[in-house]
C-alpha positions as CSV (number, residue, x, y, z in Angstrom):
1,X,0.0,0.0,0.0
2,X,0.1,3.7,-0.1
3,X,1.7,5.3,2.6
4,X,-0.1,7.9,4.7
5,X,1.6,11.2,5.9
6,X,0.5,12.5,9.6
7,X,-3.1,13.9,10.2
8,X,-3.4,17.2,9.8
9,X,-5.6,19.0,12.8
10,X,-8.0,20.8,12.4
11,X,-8.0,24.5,13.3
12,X,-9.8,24.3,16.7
13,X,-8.0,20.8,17.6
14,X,-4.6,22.6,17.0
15,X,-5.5,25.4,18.8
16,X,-6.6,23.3,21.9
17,X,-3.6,21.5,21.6
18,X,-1.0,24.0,21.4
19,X,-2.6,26.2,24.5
20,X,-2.5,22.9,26.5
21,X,1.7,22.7,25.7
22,X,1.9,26.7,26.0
23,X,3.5,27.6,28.2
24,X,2.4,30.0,31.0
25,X,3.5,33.3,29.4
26,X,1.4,32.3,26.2
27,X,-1.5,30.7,27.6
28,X,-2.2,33.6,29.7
29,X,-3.5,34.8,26.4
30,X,-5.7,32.2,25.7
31,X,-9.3,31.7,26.7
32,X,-9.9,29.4,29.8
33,X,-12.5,27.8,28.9
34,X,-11.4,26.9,25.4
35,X,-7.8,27.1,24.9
36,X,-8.7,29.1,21.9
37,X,-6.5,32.4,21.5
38,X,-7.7,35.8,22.5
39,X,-6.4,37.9,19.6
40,X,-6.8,36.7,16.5
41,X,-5.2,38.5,13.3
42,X,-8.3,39.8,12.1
43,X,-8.8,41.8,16.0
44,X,-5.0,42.9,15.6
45,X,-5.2,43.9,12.2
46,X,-8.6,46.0,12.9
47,X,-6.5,47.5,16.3
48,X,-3.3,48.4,14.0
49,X,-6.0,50.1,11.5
50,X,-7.8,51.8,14.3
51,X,-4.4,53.3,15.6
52,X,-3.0,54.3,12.1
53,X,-6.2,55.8,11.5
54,X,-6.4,57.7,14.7
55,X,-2.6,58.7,14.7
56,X,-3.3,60.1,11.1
57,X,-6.0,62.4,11.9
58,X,-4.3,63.3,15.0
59,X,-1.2,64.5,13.0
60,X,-3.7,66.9,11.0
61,X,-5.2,68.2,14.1
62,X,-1.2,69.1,14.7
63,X,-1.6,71.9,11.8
64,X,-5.5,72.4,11.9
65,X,-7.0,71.8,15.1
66,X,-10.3,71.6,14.0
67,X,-10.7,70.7,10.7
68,X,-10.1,66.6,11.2
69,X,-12.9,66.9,14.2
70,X,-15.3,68.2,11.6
71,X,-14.0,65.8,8.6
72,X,-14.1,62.9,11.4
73,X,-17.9,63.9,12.9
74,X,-18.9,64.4,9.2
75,X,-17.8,61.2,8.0
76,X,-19.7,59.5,11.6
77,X,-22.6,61.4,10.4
78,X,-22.7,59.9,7.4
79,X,-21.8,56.4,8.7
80,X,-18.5,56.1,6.8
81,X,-17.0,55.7,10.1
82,X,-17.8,54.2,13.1
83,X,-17.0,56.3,16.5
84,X,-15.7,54.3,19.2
85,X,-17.2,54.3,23.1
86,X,-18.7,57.2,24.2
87,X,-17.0,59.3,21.4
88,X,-20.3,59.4,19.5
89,X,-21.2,63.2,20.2
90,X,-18.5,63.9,17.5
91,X,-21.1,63.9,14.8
92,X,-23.7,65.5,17.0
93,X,-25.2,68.8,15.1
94,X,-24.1,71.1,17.9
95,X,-20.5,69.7,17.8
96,X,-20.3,69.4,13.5
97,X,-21.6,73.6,14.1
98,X,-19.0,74.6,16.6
99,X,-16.0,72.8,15.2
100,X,-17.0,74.3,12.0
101,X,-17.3,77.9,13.3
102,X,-14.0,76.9,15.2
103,X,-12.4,75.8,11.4
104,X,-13.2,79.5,10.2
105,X,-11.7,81.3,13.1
106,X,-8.8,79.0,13.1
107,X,-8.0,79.6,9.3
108,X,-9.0,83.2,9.2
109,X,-6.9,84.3,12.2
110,X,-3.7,82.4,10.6
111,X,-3.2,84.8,8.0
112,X,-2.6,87.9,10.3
113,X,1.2,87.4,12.1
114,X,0.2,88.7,15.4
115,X,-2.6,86.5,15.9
116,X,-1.1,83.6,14.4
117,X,1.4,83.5,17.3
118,X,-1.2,83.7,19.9
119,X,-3.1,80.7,18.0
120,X,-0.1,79.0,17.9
121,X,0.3,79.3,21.8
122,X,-3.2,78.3,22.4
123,X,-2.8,75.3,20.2
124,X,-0.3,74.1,21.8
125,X,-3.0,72.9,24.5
126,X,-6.0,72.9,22.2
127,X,-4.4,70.4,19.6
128,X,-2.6,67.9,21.3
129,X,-6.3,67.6,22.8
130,X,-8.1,67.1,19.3
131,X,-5.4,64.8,18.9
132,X,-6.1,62.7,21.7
133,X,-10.1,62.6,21.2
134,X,-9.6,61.6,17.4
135,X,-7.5,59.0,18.3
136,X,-9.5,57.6,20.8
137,X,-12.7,58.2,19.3
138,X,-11.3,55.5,16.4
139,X,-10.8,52.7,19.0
140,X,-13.8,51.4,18.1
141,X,-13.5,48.0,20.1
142,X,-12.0,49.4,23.5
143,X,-13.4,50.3,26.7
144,X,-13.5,54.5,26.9
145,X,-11.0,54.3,29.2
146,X,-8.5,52.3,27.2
147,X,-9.0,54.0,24.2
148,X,-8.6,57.2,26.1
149,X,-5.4,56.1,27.1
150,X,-4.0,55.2,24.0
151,X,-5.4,58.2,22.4
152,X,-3.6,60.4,25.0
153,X,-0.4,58.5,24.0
154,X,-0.6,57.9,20.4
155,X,-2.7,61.3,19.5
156,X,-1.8,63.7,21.6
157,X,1.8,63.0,20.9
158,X,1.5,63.0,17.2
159,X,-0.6,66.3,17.2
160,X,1.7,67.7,20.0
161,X,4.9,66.5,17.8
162,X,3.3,67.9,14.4
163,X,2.1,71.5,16.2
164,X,5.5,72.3,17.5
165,X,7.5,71.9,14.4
166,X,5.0,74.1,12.5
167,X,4.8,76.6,15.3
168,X,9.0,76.5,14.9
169,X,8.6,76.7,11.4
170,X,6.6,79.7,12.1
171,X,8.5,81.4,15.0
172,X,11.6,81.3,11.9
173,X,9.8,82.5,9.0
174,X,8.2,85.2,11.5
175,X,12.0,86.3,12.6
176,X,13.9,86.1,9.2
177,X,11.0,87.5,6.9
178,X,9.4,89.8,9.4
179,X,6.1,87.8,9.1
180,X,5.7,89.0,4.9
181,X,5.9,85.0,4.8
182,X,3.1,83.9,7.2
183,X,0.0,84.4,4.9
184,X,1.4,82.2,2.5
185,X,2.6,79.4,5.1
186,X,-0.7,79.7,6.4
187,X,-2.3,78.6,2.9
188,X,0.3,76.4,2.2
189,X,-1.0,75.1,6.0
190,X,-4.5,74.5,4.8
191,X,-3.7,72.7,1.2
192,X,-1.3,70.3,3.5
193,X,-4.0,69.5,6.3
């Protein structure tokens, strides 16, 4: 006869079988009751979407504060996202009107040097926080807290990191070119973000 090669398992008898050998370290990460695997790559591929996602509209809230809340609560409105946890009053209408009358002041007030400073000072509070409530408004499958957490970390850092090297950027056209260049750096600013 014709030789046989081993059994192949199936997916939830390999599974078992492999958490039962695990060591501690690893099954700690499995489910008790099953032995099947808490994180699957479909749940970490969704999570490392959520965070690129969030970390990107984070880094445009570093040159426009408000314009990626309004894209972001527009898009919830229009279910093209979903928000995450309690992250949902982002497309509410009073939020969509004030961070659009927020977007005008914001790109109005850039063009004029001496009030571009002070909105640069400001956002250097104002947009590491938009940075942090887009992130963790696209953790869609955390607890508020967690999400919160991460977006502090992941947003607010991006945003903070994104702000200060255009407020630099600012600061030395401002000094050399006696602030002539800031109206076009400030359009140059809202064709970027």
């Amino acid at each position: 006869g014709r030789q046989r090669g081993p059994r192949v398992p199936a997916a939830g008898e390999l599974t078992r079988a492999y958490s039962r050998r695990a060591p501690p370290a690893i099954r700690a990460y499995t489910r008790p009751s099953s032995g099947e695997p808490l994180l699957d790559l479909a749940t970490v591929g969704a999570f490392a979407f959520q965070a690129t996602l969030g970390v990107a509209l984070a880094s445009c809230a570093g040159l426009r504060a408000f314009l990626p809340l309004l894209g972001a609560g527009i898009a919830a409105r229009m279910d093209w996202i979903r928000l995450g946890g309690d992250f949902g009053w982002l497309a509410s209408t009073p939020a969509l009107v004030i961070f659009g009358v927020a977007l005008v002041a914001e790109v109005a007030g850039d063009k004029f040097p001496a009030v571009d400073h002070l909105l640069d000072a400001v956002g250097a509070f104002v947009k590491p926080a938009a940075g942090m409530v887009l992130a963790a408004s696209m953790f869609t499958d955390l607890s508020t807290l967690h999400a919160s957490v991460l977006g502090l970390i992941l947003g607010g850092g991006s945003a903070g990191a994104v702000h200060l090297a255009k407020a630099k950027v600012r600061l030395l056209s401002s000094a050399g070119a006696l602030g002539i260049v800031d109206p076009a750096l400030s359009v140059v600013e809202a064709l970027v973000s």
